[in-house]
C-alpha positions, -999 to +999 in steps of 0.1 A: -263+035+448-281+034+484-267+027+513-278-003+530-297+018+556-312+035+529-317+008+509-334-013+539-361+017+542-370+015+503-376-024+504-387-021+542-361-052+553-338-050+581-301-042+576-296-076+598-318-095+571-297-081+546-266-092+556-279-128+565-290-130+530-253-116+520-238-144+541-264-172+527-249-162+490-283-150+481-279-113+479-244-097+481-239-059+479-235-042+448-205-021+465-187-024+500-162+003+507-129-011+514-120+015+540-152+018+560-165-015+554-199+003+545-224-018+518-240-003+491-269-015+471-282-007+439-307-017+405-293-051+404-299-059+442-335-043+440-348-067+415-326-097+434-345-086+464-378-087+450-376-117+434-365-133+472-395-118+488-419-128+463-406-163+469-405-160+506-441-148+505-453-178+479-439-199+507-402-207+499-379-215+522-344-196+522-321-227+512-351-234+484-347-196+475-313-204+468-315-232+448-337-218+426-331-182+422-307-179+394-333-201+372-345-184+341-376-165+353-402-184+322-380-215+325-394-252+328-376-264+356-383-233+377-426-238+369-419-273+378-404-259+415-435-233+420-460-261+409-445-284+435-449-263+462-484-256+454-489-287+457-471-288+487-491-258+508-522-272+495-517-308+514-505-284+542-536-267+538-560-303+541-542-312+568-548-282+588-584-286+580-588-316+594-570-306+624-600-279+624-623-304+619-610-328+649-611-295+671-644-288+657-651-324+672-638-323+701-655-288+712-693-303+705-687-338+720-664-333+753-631-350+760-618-385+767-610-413+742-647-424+740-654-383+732-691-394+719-705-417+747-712-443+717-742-458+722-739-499+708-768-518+694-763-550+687-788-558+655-788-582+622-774-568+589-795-572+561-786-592+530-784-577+500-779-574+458-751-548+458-734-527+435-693-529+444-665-510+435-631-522+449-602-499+446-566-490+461-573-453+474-544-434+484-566-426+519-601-421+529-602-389+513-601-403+475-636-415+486-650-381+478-639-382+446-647-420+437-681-421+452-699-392+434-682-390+409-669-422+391-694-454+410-724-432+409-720-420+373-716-457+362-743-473+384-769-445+365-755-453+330-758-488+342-796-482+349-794-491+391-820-484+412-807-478+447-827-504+474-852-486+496-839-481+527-804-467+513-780-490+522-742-475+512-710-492+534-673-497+528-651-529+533-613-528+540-603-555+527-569-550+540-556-573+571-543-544+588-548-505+594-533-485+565-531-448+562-522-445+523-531-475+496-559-488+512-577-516+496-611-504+494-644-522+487-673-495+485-709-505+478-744-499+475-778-517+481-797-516+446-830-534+436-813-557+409-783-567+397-774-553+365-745-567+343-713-565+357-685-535+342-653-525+341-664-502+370-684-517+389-697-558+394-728-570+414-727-596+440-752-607+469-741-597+498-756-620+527-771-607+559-752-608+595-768-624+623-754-600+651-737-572+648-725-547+671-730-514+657-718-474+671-728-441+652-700-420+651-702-382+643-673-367+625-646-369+588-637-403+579-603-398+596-616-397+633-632-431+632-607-450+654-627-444+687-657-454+672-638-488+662-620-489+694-652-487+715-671-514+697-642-539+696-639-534+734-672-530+746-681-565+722-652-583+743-667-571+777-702-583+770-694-619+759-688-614+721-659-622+691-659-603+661-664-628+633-663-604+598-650-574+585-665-539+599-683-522+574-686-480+576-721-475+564-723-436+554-759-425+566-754-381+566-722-371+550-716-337+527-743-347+504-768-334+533-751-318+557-733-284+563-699-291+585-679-325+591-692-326+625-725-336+617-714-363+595-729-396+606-714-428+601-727-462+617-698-482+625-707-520+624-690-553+636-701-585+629-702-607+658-714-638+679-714-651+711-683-663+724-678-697+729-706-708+696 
């Protein structure tokens, strides 16, 4: 057997580490002289200890270490635990990136709430035949997924021919903000309606008179400036907001390298106050 100053030097953790684990009930000596007081450490504790660093490193926390430890090494329940936290460190991981990308953001367009210095246009909307897909997403995210790869597969097996200009926007249909199960109403301009499936239905879509519309650069997450500033700067110059906003999605990762670049027109429907 090793002595735990020896033993610390093989496995290259601290003597203080190993008594911490002692005291935690994870790893107890194989041997403690009853005179000196002296630990001693042997096979046994060698594998125990490598198993508790390879969970550490996979991203276990000590109290989960503990918990799961003692489960049988090809068992179900502990491949249920690592899948978890896979899971886990990979939302971890997304949500890092977009912190990224909102640095990312913030570094190419300057600082205040307004970061972009938006630049409204008021315009009409154009009527239209569109294509629509209305789904509860569990947040703006999903969209990646549902756009490429579930609408636009259908609305080519449908035979749709997408309306020159391009003409892609979503609805919230929701009557308030909502970070997860958002009720989502994505479409796209086509030429002609086709008949309806259990994907996707047509419907006309009539133009707006007025609306007030901002381009914002930037991920789907880091729209709320861009919502902010047209609400407020409609109210200072005279107008209500009368309809839903719609996101329209004009440069996205289908044509551009980084999230930053991303272009997405913002656009409130509006009229004059007091009409």
């Amino acid at each position: 057997m090793y002595s735990i100053g020896m033993f610390s030097k093989i496995y290259q953790v601290t003597p203080k580490t190993l008594r911490h684990y002692d005291e935690l009930g994870l790893l107890a000596p194989g041997y403690v002289d009853g005179e000196t007081g002296y630990r001693y450490y042997g096979h046994g504790q060698a594998v125990r200890l490598r198993r508790i660093l390879e969970f550490k490193r996979m991203g276990f926390s000590l109290p989960e270490i503990l918990e799961i430890i003692d489960l049988a090494p090809d068992g179900a329940e502990l491949m249920r635990r690592i899948k978890d936290k896979q899971g886990e460190i990979k939302e971890r991981i997304k949500e890092e990136n977009r912190k990224a990308d909102r640095l990312g953001h913030f570094l190419l367009y300057g600082t205040g709430e307004t970061m972009q210095n938006y630049k409204p246009v008021v315009k009409p909307l154009p009527g239209c035949v569109a294509a629509s897909m209305r789904r509860v997403i569990p947040d703006h995210g999903a969209l990646f997924d549902l756009m490429p790869n579930v609408m636009g597969p259908e609305m080519m097996r449908l035979g749709c021919e997408c309306a020159v200009p391009a003409y892609c926007f979503n609805i919230c249909r929701d009557g308030e903000y909502r970070e997860t199960d958002i009720d989502m109403e994505m479409c796209e301009a086509v030429v002609e309606a086709k008949e309806d499936s259990d994907i996707v239905t047509f419907k006309t879509i009539p133009g707006v008179p007025e609306a007030v519309c901002v381009r914002h650069y930037g991920g789907y997450d880091t729209f709320a400036p861009a919502h902010a500033f047209a609400a407020e700067w409609a109210a200072q110059n005279g107008y209500e907001l009368c309809g839903e906003p719609r996101e329209s999605y004009i440069d996205g990762i289908w044509n551009r390298e980084t999230v930053a670049e991303w272009m997405t027109e913002i656009q409130f429907p509006v009229k004059k106050a007091g009409r």
